[in-house]
C-alpha positions in Angstrom: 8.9 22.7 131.4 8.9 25.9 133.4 6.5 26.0 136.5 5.4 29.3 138.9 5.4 28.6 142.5 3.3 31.4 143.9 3.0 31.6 148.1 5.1 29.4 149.8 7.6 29.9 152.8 10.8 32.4 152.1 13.1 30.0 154.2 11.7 26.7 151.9 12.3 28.3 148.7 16.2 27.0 147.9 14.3 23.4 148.7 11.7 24.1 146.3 14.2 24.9 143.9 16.0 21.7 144.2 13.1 19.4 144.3 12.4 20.8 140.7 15.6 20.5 139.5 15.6 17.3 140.2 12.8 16.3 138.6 14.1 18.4 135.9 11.6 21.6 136.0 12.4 25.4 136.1 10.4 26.8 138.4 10.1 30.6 139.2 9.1 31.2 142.7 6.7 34.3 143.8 6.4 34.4 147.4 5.7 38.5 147.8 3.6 40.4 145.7 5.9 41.9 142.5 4.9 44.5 140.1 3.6 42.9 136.6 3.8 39.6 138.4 0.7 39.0 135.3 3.6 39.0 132.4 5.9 36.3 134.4 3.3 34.1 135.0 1.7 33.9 131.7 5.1 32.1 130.2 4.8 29.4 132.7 3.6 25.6 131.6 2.0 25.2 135.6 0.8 26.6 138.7 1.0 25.6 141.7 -0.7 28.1 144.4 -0.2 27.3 148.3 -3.1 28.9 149.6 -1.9 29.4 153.3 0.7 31.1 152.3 -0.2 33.7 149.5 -2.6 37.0 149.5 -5.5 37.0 147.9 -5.0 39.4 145.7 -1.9 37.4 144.3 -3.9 34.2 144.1 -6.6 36.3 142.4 -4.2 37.2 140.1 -2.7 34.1 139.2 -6.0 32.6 138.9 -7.1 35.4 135.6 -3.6 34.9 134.2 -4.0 30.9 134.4 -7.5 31.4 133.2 -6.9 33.6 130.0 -3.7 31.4 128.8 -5.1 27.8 129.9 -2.3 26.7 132.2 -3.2 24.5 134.7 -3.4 25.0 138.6 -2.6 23.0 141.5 -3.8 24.5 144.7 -2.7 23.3 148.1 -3.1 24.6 151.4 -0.1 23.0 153.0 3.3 24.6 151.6 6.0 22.0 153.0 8.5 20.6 150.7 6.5 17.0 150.3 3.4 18.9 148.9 5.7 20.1 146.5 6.9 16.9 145.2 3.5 15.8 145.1 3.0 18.5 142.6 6.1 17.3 140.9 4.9 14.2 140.5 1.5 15.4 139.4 3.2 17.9 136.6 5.6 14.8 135.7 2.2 12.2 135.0 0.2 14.9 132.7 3.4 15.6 130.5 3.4 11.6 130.1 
């Protein structure tokens, strides 16, 4: 299963990483606006969006992508490294 993190903090990203390694996800982190960020995110399984920490125009986005391919989205506003592995253990409950 491959997720997109998109927002988040710069500095928290190697954590990210490592709580979804160790639940077994790839994840593919977008903290700063990239160009054709619409092409990486449509091969993802999940989103999760931190909404503090992400431009609208990103979330926007992210929102038409996950809305033209059907992949779900978790939105939080907090960004820390337990709302995370919240989402983890959301992603880990729907694949069951």
């Amino acid at each position: 299963m491959c997720i997109a993190l998109i927002g988040g903090m710069d500095r928290l990203g190697r954590h990210y990483r490592e709580e979804a390694g160790r639940a077994g996800i790839s994840l593919q982190v977008f903290n700063s606006s990239q160009t054709n960020i619409a092409a990486k995110l449509k091969k993802a399984d999940a989103m999760v969006i931190f909404t503090n920490k992400v431009s609208h125009r990103m979330k926007i986005e992210a929102m038409q992508v996950a809305k033209a391919m059907d992949i779900p989205v978790f939105m939080h506003h907090a960004c820390g490294v337990c709302t995370f592995r919240n989402c983890l253990k959301c992603l880990a409950g729907m694949v069951q």
